[in-house]
Steps between C-alpha positions, in 0.01 A plus 500: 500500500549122656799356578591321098458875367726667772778198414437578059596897555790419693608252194435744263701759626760269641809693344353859603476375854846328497679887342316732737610255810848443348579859466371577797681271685849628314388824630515412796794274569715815283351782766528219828868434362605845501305642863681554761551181774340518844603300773362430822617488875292383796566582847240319776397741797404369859228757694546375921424689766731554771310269712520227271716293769270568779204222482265664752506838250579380182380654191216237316486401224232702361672792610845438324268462176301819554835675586691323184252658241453812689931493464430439138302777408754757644791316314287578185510907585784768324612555870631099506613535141671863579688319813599251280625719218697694779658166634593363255608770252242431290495673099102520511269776694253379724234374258748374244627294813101324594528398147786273561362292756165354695463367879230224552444283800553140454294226661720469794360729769733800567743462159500759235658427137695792328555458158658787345632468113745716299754451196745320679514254749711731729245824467219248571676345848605907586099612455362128707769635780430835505122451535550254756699752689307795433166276604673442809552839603148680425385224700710525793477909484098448424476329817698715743339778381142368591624375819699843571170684443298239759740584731507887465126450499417307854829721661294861405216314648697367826623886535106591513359302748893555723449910467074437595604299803684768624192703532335282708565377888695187498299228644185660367244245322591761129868426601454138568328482158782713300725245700351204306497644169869566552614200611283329148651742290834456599436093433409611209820706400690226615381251267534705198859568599538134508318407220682285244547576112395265226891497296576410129753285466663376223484083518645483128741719347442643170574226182450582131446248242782379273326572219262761355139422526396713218555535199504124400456541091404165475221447767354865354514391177349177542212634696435845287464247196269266643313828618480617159417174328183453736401833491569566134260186420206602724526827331443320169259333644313783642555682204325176279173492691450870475602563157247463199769343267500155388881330625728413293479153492480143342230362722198439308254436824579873580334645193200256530447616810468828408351456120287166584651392164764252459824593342482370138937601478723696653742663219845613631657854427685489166573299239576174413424094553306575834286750353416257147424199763253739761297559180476169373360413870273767452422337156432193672323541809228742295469151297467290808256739649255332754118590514566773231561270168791577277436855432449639105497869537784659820501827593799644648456771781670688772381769793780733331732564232835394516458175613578315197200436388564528133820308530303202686251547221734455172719231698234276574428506149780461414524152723133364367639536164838302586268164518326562111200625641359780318515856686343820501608813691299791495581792613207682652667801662388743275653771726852446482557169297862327511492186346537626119807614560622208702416250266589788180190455347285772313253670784199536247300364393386361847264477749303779470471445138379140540226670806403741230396243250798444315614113408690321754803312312551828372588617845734167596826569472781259451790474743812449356692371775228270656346239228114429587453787670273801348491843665181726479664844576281794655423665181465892483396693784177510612291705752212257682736220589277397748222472262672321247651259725156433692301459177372226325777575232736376740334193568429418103899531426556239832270266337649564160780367585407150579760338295778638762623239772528812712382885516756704763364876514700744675299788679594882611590494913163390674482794787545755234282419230167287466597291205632253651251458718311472168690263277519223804161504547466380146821244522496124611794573766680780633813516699663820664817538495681669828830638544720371794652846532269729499123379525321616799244262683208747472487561120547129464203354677289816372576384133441125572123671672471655189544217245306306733196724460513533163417111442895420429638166575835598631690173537827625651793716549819554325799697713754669302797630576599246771799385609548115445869235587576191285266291800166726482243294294193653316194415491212531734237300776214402361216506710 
């Protein structure tokens, strides 16, 4: 599917698109209008170290940024949010209280960003300050307690090597060496002791917004719709390339390109002027036919029934005889013939009379309602229609009628039944006749296969059932 028939099925189903996007877009501005509103507060968190002052020992920068997201991960734990619950009074438990807000580190080296969100703009600020506070104080306790345990852990070794020195002579080479391990141990405990702590600190106080930042009705809304529009129409689109139905639509190239034939008319739903002027184009493009000559003898045929085959049939008729010229329509479906009691004429004698020897004018059949045009009805029911269609009989009552200005034979549905295959073959023209609602693609080309094999000249394609506006303009391409 290129690019002109993506752009046709949006067209097509311009007013489908437009409801399910409209509705959905009411939808949502009516559930964003009545949700709760959430409002933000923002507090902005310094991580220094003690020694932060001192530039022979302070902390670089690589290490404030490893310490900032290492700080970040513990705010993000139920023993931050459970501190901060506890501080600040908070309604939620501990994981009800992670929900309500998120620490990230910001591009500035050592800052973390607590955003914390709640119903109001004064629960927001209290669950920003008491995260910033509880933060604070895991960190703080985090880090005495590893330097506590350090300590506890070079003193019980300082004790060891004091109570094995007292087992050996002082001044001894063992004592000298229990001497030195002392003296670095005790460095060691020393600097531990005086070992600074990397602090929070709170370098902006918590703020909350003014005003909510969800819902906003109108922003939801707006972008739900335009959501639903696009996806809607690439679903119809989607939907078009995979499906086996012919669209409904007025563009003639579409059906050409899936028939090969050109679109003699396309006849609109209903009744009225539009339908009387599609058939007098159909009337006069099978005149202006190119290649083909003006065709004598038409046969009328469609891959199923229900397509209006038998209405296309008596209309165009109908139209030939509107200009004086002298009509015949026969009615060759001798399965379930219609156009007797459309046209309330007599049913016999017919058409399988006339095949079984009987005299012709006996057979035509004056229509009341339409002067100059003669019906020759389907007769009485027969058995082999497929061998009385495909005879020479058939041919003989064709050429019998030579004084007619035009022969229109409507046929039984072609996939069904092989007499249509078999009157068409005999005909000067034949046209199927497709239905804008319900024809599927495969049926369609496998009929126009079908005729084509038979020997019928098929000169083009009439769509029923279409839907037409005052602008559309019948007719077809030649080419």
């Amino acid at each position: 599917m290129d690019l002109s028939d993506h752009l046709r099925v949006v067209v097509a189903n311009w007013w489908r698109i437009l409801l399910v996007a409209a509705v959905v877009g009411v939808g949502t501005y009516a559930w964003s209008n009545n949700a709760d509103p959430v409002f933000t507060a923002e507090s902005l968190l310094s991580v220094a170290g003690d020694d932060v002052l001192d530039p022979q020992t302070s902390t670089t920068q690589d290490q404030l940024a490893f310490r900032a997201e290492y700080f970040a991960e513990i705010g993000m734990t139920s023993t931050v949010a459970g501190r901060a619950a506890e501080l600040e009074q908070l309604p939620y438990s501990d994981e009800e209280t992670l929900d309500h807000y998120s620490i990230v580190t910001t591009d500035t080296s050592g800052l973390l960003l607590v955003r914390a969100s709640d119903n109001s703009p004064e629960e927001a600020e209290s669950v920003a300050r008491g995260v910033a506070g509880a933060l604070g104080d895991v960190v703080n306790e985090d880090q005495a307690t590893a330097r506590q345990e350090r300590a506890d852990q070079i003193e019980r070794r300082i004790a060891a090597i004091e109570d094995a020195m007292s087992q050996v002579a002082e001044g001894s080479t063992e004592w000298a060496a229990y001497d030195q391990a002392l003296a670095v141990n005790n460095a060691a405990l020393i600097d531990v002791q005086s070992q600074g702590f990397f602090r929070i600190s709170v370098v902006t106080q918590a703020l909350a917004s003014t005003t909510p930042v969800s819902p906003r009705p109108g922003r939801d809304a707006t972008l739900f719709f335009l959501v639903a529009f696009i996806v809607t129409a690439e679903g119809l689109v989607v939907a078009r390339a995979f499906s086996d139905r012919l669209a409904r639509t007025t563009d003639a190239a579409a059906v050409t390109e899936l028939t090969g034939l050109p679109v003699l008319a396309m006849v609109p739903r209903g009744i009225g002027p539009d339908v009387v002027e599609a058939f007098r184009t159909l009337r006069t493009n099978l005149m202006l036919l190119e290649g083909a000559g003006r065709p004598r003898t038409v046969a009328v045929v469609s891959p199923q029934s229900g397509f209006g085959k038998s209405f296309v049939s008596m209309n165009l008729a109908e139209a030939a005889a509107g200009v004086d010229a002298r009509v015949v329509l026969i009615d060759a479906d001798l399965r379930r013939p219609v156009l007797h009691t459309r046209l309330r004429c007599n049913r016999e004698p017919g058409l399988s009379e006339v095949l079984r020897g009987g005299d012709i004018a006996e057979s035509l059949h004056a229509v009341p309602s339409v002067p100059g045009l003669r019906l020759i009805p389907s007769g009485a029911t027969t058995g082999d229609t497929v061998g009385m269609l495909g005879g020479r009989a058939f041919r003989q009552l064709l050429d019998g009628l030579d004084a007619a200005d035009l022969v229109v034979i409507d046929t039984p549905p072609g996939a069904a039944y092989a007499d249509a295959l078999a009157v068409a073959a005999q005909c000067d023209a034949a046209i199927i006749v497709l239905d804008a609602r319900s024809t599927r693609r495969r049926p369609a080309k496998t009929m126009v296969a079908a005729l084509e094999r038979t020997g019928a000249t098929v000169v083009g394609a009439v769509v029923n059932s279409t839907r037409l506006n005052r602008r559309d303009t019948y007719g077809y391409e030649r080419t």
